[in-house]
N, C-alpha and C positions, 0 to 999 in steps of 0.2 A: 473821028478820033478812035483811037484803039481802046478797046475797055478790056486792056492790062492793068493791073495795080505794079510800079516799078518795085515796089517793097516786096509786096508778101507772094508775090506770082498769081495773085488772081484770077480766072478766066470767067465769061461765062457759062452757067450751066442749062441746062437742056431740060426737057422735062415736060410735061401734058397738062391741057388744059381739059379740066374737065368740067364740063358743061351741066347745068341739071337734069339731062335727057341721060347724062354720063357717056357723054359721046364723045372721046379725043381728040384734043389736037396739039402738034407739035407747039412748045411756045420754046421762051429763052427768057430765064433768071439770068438781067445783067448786074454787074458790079458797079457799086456805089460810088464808081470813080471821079476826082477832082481833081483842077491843076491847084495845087501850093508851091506858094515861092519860098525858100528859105535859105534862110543864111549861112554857110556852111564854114568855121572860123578856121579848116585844117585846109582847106581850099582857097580861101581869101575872094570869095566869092558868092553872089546868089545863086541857087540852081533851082528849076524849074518840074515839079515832080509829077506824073500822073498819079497819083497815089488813093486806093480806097480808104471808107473810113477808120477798119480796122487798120489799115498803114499809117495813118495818121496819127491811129494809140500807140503804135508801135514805134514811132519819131517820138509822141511824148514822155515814152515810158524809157526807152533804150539812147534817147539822145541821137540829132542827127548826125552827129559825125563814129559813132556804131554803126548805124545802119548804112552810111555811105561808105565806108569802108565796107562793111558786107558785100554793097552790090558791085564797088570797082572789086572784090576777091573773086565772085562768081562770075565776074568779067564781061558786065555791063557797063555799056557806054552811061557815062555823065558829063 
């Protein structure tokens, strides 16, 4: 599965492990991503979201039918 957030554009980030010797090594900060099902009443439908968990504040806070409109604007498939 992709660890995209469809909401906020998430990716992961990149970044060193450092060891107690403080020796390096490449790791990866992934994204806290989940599938939520929700109901979308301007669509007459559920729709299925990858969404992290700041995307999720972001459906409770701005409403899902704000944020689905955003992402059919920036012209992503739903």
């Amino acid at each position: 599965m992709s660890q995209v957030c469809q909401v906020t554009g998430a990716r992961p980030a990149f970044g060193n492990a450092v060891s107690h010797s403080h020796r390096r090594t490449r790791r990866r900060f992934d994204v806290n991503v989940q599938r939520k099902r929700y109901w979308v009443p301007s669509l007459g439908r559920h729709l299925t979201l990858r969404v992290s968990a700041r995307g999720i504040k972001t459906i409770d806070q701005n409403g899902i039918d704000a944020v689905v409109s955003g992402m059919l604007a920036r012209g992503e498939r739903v």
